[in-house]
C-alpha positions as CSV (number, residue, x, y, z in Angstrom):
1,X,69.0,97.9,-5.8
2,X,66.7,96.3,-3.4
3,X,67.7,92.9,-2.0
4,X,65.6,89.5,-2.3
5,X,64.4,88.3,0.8
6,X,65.3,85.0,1.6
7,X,61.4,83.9,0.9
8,X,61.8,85.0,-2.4
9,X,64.5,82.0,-2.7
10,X,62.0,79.4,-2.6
11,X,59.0,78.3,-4.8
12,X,56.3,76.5,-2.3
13,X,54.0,73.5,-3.9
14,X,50.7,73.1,-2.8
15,X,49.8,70.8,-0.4
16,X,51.8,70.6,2.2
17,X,53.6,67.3,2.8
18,X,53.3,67.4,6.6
19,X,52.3,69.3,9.4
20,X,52.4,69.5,13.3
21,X,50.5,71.3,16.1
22,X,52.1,74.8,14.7
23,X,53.7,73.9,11.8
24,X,53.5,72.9,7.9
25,X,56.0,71.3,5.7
26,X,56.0,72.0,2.4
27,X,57.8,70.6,-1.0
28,X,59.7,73.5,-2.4
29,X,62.1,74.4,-5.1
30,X,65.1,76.3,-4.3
31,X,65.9,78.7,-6.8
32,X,69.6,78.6,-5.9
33,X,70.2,75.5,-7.3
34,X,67.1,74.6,-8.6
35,X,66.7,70.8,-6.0
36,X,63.7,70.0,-4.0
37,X,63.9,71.2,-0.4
38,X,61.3,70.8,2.2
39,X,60.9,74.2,3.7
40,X,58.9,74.2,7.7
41,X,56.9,76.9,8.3
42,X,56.2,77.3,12.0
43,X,53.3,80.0,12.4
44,X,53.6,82.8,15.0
45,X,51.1,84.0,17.1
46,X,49.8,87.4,16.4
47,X,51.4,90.3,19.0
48,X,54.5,89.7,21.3
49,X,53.1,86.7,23.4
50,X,54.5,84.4,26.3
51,X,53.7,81.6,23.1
52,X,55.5,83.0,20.9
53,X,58.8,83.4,23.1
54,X,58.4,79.2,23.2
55,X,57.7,78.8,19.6
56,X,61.1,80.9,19.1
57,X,62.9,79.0,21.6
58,X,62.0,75.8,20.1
59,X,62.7,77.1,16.2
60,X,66.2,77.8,17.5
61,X,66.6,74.7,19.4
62,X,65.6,72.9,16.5
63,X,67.7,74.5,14.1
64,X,70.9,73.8,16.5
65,X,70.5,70.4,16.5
66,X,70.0,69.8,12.5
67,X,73.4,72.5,12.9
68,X,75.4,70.4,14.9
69,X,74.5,67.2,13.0
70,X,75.4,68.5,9.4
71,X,77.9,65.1,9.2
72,X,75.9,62.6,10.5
73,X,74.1,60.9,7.7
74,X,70.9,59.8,9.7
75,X,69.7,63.4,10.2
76,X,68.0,65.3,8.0
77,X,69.8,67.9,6.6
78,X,69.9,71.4,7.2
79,X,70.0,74.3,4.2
80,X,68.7,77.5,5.1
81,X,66.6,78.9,8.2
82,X,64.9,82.8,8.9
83,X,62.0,84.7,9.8
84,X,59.1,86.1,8.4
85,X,56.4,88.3,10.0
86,X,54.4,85.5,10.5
87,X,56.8,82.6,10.5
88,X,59.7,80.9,12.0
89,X,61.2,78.5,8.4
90,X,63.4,76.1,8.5
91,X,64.7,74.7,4.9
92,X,65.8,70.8,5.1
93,X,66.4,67.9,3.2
94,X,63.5,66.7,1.3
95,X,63.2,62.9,1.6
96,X,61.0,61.6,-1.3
97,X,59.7,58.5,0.3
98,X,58.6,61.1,3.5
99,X,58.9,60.6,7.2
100,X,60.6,57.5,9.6
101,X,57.0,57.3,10.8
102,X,55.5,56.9,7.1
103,X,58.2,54.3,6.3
104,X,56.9,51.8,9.5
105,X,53.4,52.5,8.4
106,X,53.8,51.4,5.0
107,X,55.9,48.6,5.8
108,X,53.0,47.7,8.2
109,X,50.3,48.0,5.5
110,X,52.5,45.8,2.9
111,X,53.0,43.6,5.2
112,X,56.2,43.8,4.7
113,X,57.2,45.0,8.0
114,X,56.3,41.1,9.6
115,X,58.7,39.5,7.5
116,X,61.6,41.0,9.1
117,X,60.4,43.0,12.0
118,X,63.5,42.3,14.4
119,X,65.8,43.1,11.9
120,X,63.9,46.1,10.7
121,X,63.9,47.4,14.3
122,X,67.4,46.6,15.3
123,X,68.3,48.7,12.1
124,X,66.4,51.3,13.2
125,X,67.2,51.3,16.5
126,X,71.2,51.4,15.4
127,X,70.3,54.4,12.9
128,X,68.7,56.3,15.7
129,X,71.4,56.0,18.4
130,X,74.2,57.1,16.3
């Protein structure tokens, strides 16, 4: 019996929900226990490259630190990672209401974000450093 990759694990929605300079986030389904994920999918560069040594250095440097904070509640959390031919994935927590960046931002366009900046920031700030 052949075994299932760990792709295979995962059903991908269409569009992704974020992406970076070499990287795309996607909503996903994980056929494990059937929950949202968000699985990053960090491209490689074609052949055995200088590039692609740093992409890999930073895919496992990134995947330490979501590692060593599994307890913290302020970090995303991290389910699955492995490798593709063509990609370095990283499975996390999906966060419905998206990215610290999106929350400002929207608080910003409700205006929301003037009632209460100092507080807002302060609770932030505490959130960040812990």
């Amino acid at each position: 019996m052949q075994s299932k990759s760990k792709e295979e694990n995962y059903i991908l929605f269409e569009p992704h929900i974020g992406e970076g300079a070499s990287s795309k986030v996607y909503k996903c389904l994980d056929l494990s226990d059937n929950a949202p994920k968000a699985l990053k999918k960090i491209l490689k560069v074609d052949g055995i490259t200088k590039r692609n040594e740093e992409i890999e250095k930073r895919y496992e440097q990134e995947v330490n630190l979501l590692t060593c904070n599994q307890k913290c509640e302020y970090v995303i959390k991290l389910y699955d990672h492995y490798t593709t031919p063509t990609y370095f994935c990283i499975v996390m927590e999906y966060c419905k209401d998206g990215t610290l960046q999106d929350k400002i931002i929207n608080k910003f366009a409700m205006g929301v974000w003037e009632q209460s900046k100092e507080v807002e920031v302060w609770n932030i700030l505490k959130c960040l450093l812990h």
